[in-house]
Structure formats: structure tokens, C-alpha cells
N, C-alpha and C positions, 0 to 999 in steps of 0.2 A: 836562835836570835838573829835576827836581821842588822848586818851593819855596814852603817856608810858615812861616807865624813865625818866622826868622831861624834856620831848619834846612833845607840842602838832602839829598834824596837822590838818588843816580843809579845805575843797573846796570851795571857795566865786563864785557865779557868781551874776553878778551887783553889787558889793561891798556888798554884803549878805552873811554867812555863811548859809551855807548848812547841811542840816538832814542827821546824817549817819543812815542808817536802821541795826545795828549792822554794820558790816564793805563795806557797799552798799549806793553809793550816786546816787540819780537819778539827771541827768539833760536833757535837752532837746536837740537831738540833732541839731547841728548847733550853739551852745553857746560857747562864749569866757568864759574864767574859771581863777581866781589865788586859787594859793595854800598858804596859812597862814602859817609856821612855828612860833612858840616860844617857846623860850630859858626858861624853868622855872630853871634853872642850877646858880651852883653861878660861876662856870667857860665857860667859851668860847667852841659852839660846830660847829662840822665841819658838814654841812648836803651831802648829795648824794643825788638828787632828780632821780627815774628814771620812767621814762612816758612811758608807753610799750613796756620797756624794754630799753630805749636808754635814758642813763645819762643826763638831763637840764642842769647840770652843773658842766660840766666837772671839777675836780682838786676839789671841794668844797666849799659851799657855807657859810662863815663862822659868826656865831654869835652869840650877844657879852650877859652874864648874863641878864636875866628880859628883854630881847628884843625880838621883831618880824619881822616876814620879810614877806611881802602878796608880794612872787615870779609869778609875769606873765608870763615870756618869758622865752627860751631860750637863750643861750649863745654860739652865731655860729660862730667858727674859732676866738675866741678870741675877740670880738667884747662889749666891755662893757660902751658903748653909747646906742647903740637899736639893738633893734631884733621884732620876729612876737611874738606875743601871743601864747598863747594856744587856740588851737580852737578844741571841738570835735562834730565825724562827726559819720554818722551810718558809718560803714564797710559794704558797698554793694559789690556784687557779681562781680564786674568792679574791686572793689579795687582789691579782695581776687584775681582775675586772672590776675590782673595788676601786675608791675615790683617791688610797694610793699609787694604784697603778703598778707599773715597770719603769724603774730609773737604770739609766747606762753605766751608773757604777755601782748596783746592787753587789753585794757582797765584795765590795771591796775598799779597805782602811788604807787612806793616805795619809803618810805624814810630811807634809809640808814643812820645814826651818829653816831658821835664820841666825846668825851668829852675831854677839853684838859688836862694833867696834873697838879695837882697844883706845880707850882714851890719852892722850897727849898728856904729860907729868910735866907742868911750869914750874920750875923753882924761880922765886919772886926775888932770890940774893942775886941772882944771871939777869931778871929785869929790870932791877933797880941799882946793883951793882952791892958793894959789900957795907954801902952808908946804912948806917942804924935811925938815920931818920928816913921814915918813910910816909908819908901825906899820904892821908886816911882817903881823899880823891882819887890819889894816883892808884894805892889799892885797890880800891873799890873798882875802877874802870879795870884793872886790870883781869880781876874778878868777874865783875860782868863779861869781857870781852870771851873767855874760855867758858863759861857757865853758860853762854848762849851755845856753842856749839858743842856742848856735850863731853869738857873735858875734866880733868881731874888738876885743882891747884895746890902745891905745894907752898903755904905760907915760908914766907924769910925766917928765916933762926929756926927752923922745924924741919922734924925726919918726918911728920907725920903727913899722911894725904890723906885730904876730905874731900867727898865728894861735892859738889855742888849743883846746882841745876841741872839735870839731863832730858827735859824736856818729855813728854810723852807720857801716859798712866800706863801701868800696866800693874795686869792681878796676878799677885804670888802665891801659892801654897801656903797653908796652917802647916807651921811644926808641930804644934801643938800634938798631943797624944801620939808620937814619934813617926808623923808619917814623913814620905820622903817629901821634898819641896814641888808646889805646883804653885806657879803663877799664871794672870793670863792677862792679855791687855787690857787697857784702860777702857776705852771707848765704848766696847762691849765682851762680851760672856756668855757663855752656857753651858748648861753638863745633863748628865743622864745615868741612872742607875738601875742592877739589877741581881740578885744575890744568888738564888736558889736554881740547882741545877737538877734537871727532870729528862727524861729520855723518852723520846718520838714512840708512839706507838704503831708499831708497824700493820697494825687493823685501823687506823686514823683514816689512811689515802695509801690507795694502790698507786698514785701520778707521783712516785718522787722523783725526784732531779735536786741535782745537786744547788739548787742557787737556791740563796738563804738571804736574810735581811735583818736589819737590825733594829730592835723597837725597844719602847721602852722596858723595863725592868721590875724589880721591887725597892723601895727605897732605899736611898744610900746617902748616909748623911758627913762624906769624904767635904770639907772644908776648903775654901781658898781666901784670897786676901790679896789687893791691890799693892802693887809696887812702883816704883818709877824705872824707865829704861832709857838708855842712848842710846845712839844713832846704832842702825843696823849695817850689817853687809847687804848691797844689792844681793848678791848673789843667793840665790833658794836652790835647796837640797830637796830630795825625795826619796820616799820610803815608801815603796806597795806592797801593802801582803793582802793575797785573797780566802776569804774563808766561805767552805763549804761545810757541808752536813749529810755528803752523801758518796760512797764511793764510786758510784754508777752503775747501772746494772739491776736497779732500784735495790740496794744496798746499803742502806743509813748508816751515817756512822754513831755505833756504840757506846762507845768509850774515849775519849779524845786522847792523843797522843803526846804525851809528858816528852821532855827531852831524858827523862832517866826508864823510859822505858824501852824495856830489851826486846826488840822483836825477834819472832820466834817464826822459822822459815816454815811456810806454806808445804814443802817438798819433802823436807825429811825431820820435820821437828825440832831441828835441834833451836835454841837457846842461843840469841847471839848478844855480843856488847851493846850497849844502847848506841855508840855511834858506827857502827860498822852497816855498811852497805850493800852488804853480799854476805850470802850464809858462808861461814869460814868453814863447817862439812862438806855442803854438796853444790857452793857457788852459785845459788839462786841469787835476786835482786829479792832485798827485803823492803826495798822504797815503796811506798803506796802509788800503784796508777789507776786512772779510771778507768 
């Protein structure tokens, strides 16, 4: 798992978290793929997913303190019922001369976020003082005056805080059928799905290389839903992981690498812990390099 300012990200294929090799995840290509976000924030964060270079989800993906979201699809022309998966493929020679081409961030997932502001708490007894008469005007303006910029008002004679106006749309996650919370902005959206996992054949193309792409999938019918949001922090975070399909050496990779799998040293066999970096027999490096 990848993590940075109280945002993790990780690449599951078959509902499995994936080994980063420092920021290098191997999968096999021809694998459907979700990406794991979670919120370790005590506030609401707006994510940006982009998959080789082209936004998942367009407007933002929004969610909510101590929640996660295992995002599989895209979010195409607005569509937040279903879409394809993520599916990635080697980039052969057909593609790079095809009408897609080679993009500069081919095989590489960013996640762009934002955190939302904490909103200001008015108690209206400190505005108007401890008089039990309060004009429904002076209320009101004072309502509006925090509602426009995004805050949170505490009515007089009440513990309770209502939210009010926070300005902006943004699309939330379906709970529904217990998945975890995905929202994404207002304005716009997209997703992409892709389920079944199949393995490269290595009589397909003698030209492998390790850069891989990401296309669409098989249907995935993961849900979202419009929310409202406040103001955000300036400040944007990032998250790069890059994913391959090939060790090098025209080498493909196999089998993708679970975080509970034990690798097992090239040099004398032995069996080592799933997080240990060196054979504990004979002090090989068990890390994958190209």
C-alpha cells in the first residue's frame, strides 16, 4: 500500500492487494484491476484518479473520514450506473501505430487529492447574545451570511449542527449493497470497468516490454451518487504508482504479486516471510528488478 498525507492507495486484482516493489506494481498483462482508496482524514477528500494520463473520474471522486472506495471503472459521459472496468494490456506495436498511439504517462495511475475544509461552528446564543427573542430576519441573514461560505451553523437553544449551503455538487458513492463510499464531483464524471483475469500468451509476440495500458474492461455495474461539498484546501497531494506486465528480459509477468505472498529465493529455495527483503538463509534480495 502506497501512503501519503493520510490517503492510501493500493492495486487489488481478484479482490487481492498487490506488492508495490517501492512504487512498481507487477500484474499480468490481460488482468482486470481496482484501485483501493482510503480516507485516513478526519475530513471529506476529493480524489482525481488518472490512468494514463486520462482522468477516471472526471469532477471527483469524493470520500467521506475512515472510509474506502475499491474504484474499478470509469465514469463515461456521466454514467453512474455502470461502465467497463479497468483492464490492462501490453502496448504492442499495432497499438503505438494505431489511432491511440503512445501517451507520456502510459502505465501510470495518479492520484490527485484534496481535503475539504473544516467548516467554522456559529453558535447564534454568542451572535445574538442570551435574549430568547430572536427576529426571524436577523436569523436568517445570519444564516445566509455562513451558508454562503461553506460553514456549518449552530441554531440558539441547540447542541445540534446542521449543515447548510456548502456550495458546489459533487457525486458520492451508493452504499447500497455494502460497498465502501465513492463520490465524485458535480459538474462532471466517469468510470470504466473490467472483471476477468486471463494470462498473456507467450506465442501471442516475441516484442514484449514491459509498458502496458489501460483499456476498457467487462462490465461493472459499481454505483455512484451526487453529493454536496465545501470549500477545499488549495493545497493537492499525489500518489504515483506504476504498473507493468513484464519483468524484462522478455519475461511476462505470471502471476501478480499479493502483499501475503511469500517469496521464495531464486538462490537456495528457501520460503521466506511475505515482508522480508532478503532470503533469511542465504541473504539474496527477493525484491523484483528488471
Amino acid at each position: 500500500m502506497m501512503y501519503n498525507q493520510k490517503l492510501v492507495a493500493s492495486i487489488k486484482v481478484k479482490g487481492k492487494i498487490l506488492r508495490e516493489f517501492k512504487d512498481t506494481v507487477y500484474i499480468p498483462f490481460a488482468s482486470e484491476y481496482s484501485i483501493l482508496l482510503k480516507n485516513l482524514n478526519t475530513v471529506r477528500a476529493v480524489v482525481n484518479v488518472f490512468i494514463d494520463g486520462e482522468n477516471a473520474v472526471p469532477g471527483g471522486l469524493v470520500i467521506d473520514p475512515g472510509r474506502s472506495v475499491d474504484l474499478e471503472r470509469w465514469i463515461k459521459n456521466g454514467n453512474l450506473s455502470e461502465g467497463n472496468r479497468f483492464k490492462f494490456i501490453e502496448r504492442t506495436a499495432a497499438i503505438e501505430e494505431g489511432p491511440r498511439g503512445i501517451k507520456e504517462e502510459d502505465g501510470l495511475i495518479r492520484v490527485e487529492y484534496q481535503f475539504e475544509l473544516a467548516r467554522p461552528v456559529i453558535n447564534l446564543n454568542q451572535v445574538f447574545g442570551n435574549n430568547s427573542t430572536i427576529y426571524s430576519s436577523e436569523y436568517r441573514g445570519v444564516i445566509d451570511k455562513y451558508s454562503t461560505t461553506g460553514g456549518w451553523v449552530q441554531p440558539a437553544g441547540s447542541s445540534t449542527i446542521s449543515q447548510m449551503n456548502v456550495g458546489g455538487v459533487l457525486r458520492g458513492v451508493d452504499y447500497s449493497a455494502g460497498e465502501a463510499t465513492k463520490a465524485a464531483a458535480a459538474a462532471a464524471i466517469n468510470k470504466v470497468a473490467p472483471d476477468t483475469t486471463e494470462y498473456h500468451s507467450g506465442a501471442a509476440t516475441m516484442d514484449w516490454n514491459d509498458v502496458g495500458i489501460t483499456v476498457p474492461g467487462s462490465k461493472s455495474t459499481q454505483t455512484f451518487q451526487t453529493v454536496t461539498m465545501g470549500a477545499l484546501d488549495p493545497v493537492k497531494h499525489n500518489i504515483v504508482l506504476r504498473i507493468v506486465g513484464d519483468l524484462g528480459h522478455n519475461k511476462p509477468v505470471d502471476k501478480a504479486v499479493t502483499v501475503k505472498h511469500k517469496p521464495k529465493c531464486v538462490t537456495c529455495g528457501k520460503q521466506n516471510k511475505a515482508h522480508a527483503k532478503f532470503c533469511v538463509e542465504c541473504g539474496t534480495a527477493l525484491e523484483i528488478f528488471a
